[in-house]
C-alpha positions in Angstrom: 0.0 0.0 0.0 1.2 3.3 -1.0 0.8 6.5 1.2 -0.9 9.7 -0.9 0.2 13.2 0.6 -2.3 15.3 -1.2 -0.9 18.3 1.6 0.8 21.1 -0.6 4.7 20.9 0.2 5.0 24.0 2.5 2.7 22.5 5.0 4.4 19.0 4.8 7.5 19.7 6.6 5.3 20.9 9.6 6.0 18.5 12.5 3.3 17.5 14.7 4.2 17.9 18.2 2.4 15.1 20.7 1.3 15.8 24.2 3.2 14.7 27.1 1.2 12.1 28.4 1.3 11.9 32.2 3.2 15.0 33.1 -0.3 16.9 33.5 -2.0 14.3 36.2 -0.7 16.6 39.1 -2.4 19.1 37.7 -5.8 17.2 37.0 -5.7 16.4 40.7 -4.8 19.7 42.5 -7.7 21.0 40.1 -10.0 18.3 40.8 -9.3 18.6 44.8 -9.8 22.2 43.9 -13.2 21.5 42.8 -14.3 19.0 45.2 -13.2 22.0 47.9 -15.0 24.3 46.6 -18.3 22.1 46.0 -18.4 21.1 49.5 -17.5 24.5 51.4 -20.8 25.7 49.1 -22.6 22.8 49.8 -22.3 23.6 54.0 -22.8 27.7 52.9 -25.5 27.4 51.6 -27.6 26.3 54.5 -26.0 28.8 57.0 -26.7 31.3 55.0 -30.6 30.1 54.5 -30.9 30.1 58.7 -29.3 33.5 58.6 -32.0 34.8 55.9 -34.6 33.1 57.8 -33.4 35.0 61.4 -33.3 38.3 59.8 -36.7 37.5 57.8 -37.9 36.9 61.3 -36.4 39.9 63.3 -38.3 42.0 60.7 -41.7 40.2 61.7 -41.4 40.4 65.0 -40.3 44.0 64.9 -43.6 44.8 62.8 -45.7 42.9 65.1 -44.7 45.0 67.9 -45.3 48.2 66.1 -48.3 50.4 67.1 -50.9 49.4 64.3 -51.0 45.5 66.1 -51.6 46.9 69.3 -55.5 46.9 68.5 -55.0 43.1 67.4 -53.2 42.2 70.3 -56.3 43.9 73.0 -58.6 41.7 70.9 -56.6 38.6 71.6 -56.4 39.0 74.4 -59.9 39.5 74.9 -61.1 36.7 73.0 -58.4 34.6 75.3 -60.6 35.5 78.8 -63.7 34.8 76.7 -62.7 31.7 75.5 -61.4 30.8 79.0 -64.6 31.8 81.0 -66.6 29.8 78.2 -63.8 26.5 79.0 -65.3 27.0 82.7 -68.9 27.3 81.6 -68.8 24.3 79.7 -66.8 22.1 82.4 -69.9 23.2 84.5 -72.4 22.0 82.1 -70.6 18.6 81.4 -70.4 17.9 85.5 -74.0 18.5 85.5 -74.8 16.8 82.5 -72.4 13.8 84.0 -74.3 14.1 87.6 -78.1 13.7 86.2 -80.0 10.7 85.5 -82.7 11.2 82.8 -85.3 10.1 84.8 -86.9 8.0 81.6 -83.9 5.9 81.5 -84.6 4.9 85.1 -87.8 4.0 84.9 -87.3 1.7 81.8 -84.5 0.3 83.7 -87.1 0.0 86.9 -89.8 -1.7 84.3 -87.1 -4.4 83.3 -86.9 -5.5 87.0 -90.4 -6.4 87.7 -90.8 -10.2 87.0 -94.6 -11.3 85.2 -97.6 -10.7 88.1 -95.8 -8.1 90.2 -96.9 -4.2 88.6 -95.5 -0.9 90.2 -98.5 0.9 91.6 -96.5 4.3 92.3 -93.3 5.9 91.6 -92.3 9.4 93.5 -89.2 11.3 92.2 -87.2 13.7 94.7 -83.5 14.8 95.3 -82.1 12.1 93.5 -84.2 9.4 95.4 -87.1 7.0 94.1 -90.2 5.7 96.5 -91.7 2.8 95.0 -94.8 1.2 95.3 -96.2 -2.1 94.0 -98.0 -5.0 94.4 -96.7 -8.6 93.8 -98.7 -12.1 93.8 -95.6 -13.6 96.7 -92.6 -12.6 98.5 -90.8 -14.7 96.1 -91.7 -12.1 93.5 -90.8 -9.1 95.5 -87.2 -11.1 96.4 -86.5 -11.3 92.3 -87.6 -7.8 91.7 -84.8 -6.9 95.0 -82.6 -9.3 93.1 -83.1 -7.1 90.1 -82.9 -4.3 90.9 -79.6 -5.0 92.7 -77.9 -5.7 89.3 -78.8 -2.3 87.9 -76.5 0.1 87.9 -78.5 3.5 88.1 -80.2 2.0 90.8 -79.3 1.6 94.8 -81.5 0.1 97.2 -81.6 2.9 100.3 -84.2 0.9 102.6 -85.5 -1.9 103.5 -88.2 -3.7 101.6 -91.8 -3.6 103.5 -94.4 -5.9 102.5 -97.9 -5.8 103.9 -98.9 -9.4 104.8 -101.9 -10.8 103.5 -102.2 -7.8 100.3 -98.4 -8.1 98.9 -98.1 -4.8 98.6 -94.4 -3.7 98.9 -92.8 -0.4 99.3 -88.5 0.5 99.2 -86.7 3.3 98.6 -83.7 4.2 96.0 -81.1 6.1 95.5 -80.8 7.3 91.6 -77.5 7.7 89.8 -74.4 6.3 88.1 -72.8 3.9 90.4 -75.7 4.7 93.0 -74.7 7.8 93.9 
């Protein structure tokens, strides 16, 4: 194979010169340290300088807050703060109230479900958190199962002894009304 020159003869006495290979790698590392310096003293700036934005950015706020045209907000707020405090009591008030009543419907119903078949209540009084019954039962047995009942209720607490008339079966007791019994 034969080599064609087809470069005009001025240019072909030009010698090329190559690059020393390996004699720039010191270089290529000192600028690549260089870089990776640089990159990481940003990359640990950056944040700082954020948070130090941020503070300023916040001095500002808090220096407009406590300027003269807020003072009307803050009256209000505080305001609203005793209102909403006083209404807190009012309504812890209300719940102990709502917690300490029995709805006296509820009781009764609960009363009904302790009467066994034949025995019939004859007359309920409601006062002070306390419940006179009165009722009329075809045996003692009877009025024993409605005690018995009753016992197992929860609103209710028996607060006197049972009386039964002999001869009629009419029986009268006493009970206290509340969760628990109280």
């Amino acid at each position: 194979m034969k080599d064609i020159n087809l470069l005009p003869e001025e240019i072909k006495d030009t010698e090329y010169v190559q690059p020393a290979r390996g004699g720039s790698t010191t270089v290529k590392i000192l600028l690549g340290l260089i870089v990776a310096v640089v990159i990481i003293v940003v990359s640990l700036a950056i944040p700082y300088t954020y948070i130090w934005q941020k503070q300023n950015e916040l001095e500002t706020i808090k220096k407009e807050i406590e300027s003269d045209k807020y003072k009307e907000v803050k009256i209000v707020n505080e305001q609203l703060d005793s209102i909403v405090d006083e209404l807190a009591s009012k309504t812890d008030v209300v719940d102990t109230i709502d917690e300490s009543i029995t709805p006296l419907g509820e009781v009764i119903v609960a009363l009904q479900s302790a009467i066994p078949d034949g025995a019939a209540i004859t007359r309920i009084s409601y006062g002070k958190n306390k419940l006179d019954v009165t009722g009329i039962a075809p045996d003692r047995i009877a009025v024993a199962e409605i005690v018995a009942s009753i016992n197992k209720i929860s609103l209710l607490t028996l607060s006197s002894d049972v009386r039964v008339e002999d001869g009629t079966n009419v029986f009268t007791f006493s009970l206290n009304v509340g969760r628990g019994g109280s």
